[in-house]
N, C-alpha and C positions, 0 to 999 in steps of 0.2 A: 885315229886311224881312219874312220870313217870320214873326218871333214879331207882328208888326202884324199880320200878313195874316188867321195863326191866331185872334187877338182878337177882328178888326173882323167875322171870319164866324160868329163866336160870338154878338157882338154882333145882327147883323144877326138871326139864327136864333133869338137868345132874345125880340127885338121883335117877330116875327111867330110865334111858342109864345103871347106873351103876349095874342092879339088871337083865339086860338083860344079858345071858349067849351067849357068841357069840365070836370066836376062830381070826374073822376078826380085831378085835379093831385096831383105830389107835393113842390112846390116853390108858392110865391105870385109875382105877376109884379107886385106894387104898386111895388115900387122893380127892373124890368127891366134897365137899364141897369147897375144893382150886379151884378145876377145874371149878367147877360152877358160881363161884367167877370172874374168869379168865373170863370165856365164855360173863357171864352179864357185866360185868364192861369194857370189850374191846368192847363191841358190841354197849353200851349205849357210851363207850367213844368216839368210831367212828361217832356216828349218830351226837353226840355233837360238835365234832370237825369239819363235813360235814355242819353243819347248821352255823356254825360262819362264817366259812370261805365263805358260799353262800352268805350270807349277808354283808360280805366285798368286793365280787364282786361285788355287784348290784343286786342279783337275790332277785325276790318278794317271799314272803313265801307261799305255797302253788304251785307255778312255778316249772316245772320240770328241773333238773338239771343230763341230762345222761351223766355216768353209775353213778355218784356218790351217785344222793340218790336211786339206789338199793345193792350198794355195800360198801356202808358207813363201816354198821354195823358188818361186811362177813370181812373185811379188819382189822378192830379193835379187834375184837374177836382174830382171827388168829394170828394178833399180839400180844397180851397178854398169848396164849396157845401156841405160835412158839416153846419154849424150852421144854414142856410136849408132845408134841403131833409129831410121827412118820410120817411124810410130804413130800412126793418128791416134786418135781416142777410138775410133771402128776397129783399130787393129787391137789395142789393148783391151778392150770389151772382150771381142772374138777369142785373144788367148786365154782369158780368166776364164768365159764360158766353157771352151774347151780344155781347159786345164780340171777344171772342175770334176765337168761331164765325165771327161774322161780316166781322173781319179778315182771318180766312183764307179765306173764300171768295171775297171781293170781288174781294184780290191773285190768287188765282189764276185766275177768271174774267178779271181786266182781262191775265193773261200769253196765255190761252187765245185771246183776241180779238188779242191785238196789241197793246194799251196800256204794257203791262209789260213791260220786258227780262228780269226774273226774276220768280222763280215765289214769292217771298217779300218 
């Protein structure tokens, strides 16, 4: 249910990307649907493929596992849109940093507030 859910919000988020008018793209949205596809199914394949593999090293579930489970999903995606989407190595740098950064402040903001039972 959850690798659906992952897709279909990918899906949703890549048909309304593609309806924004903006000269910067670094992806084309002519065939959206593929792209969305791409985005959910690398991003849900990555988180899948980071939780087997933690648990074939010993790690408990719910135990943090850095940078992997903030960057699971950021590495999966990317790799499934690697061929559609216009990439340098500066842009991929930037979204791992950002992806990261911004993993870790979110989870810890949502413990600060209340949303999160841990701080990771």
């Amino acid at each position: 249910m959850g690798f659906a859910a992952g897709v279909l919000a990918a899906l949703l988020t890549t048909g309304l990307q593609s309806r924004i008018p903006w000269t910067g793209r670094l992806v084309t949205y002519d065939d959206w649907l593929e792209l969305g596809l791409r985005f959910g199914a690398g991003a849900m394949a990555g988180d899948s493929i980071k939780s087997f593999v933690k648990r074939r090293v010993g790690i408990a579930p719910g135990r943090p596992w850095l940078p992997w489970d903030q960057l699971d999903f950021v590495v999966g995606a990317l790799a499934l849109v690697a061929g559609r989407a216009r990439l340098s190595w500066s842009d991929l740098a930037v979204i791992l940093v950002l992806s990261l950064v911004g993993h870790i402040v979110v989870t810890r903001l949502a413990y600060w507030i209340g949303i999160r039972d841990v701080k990771w």
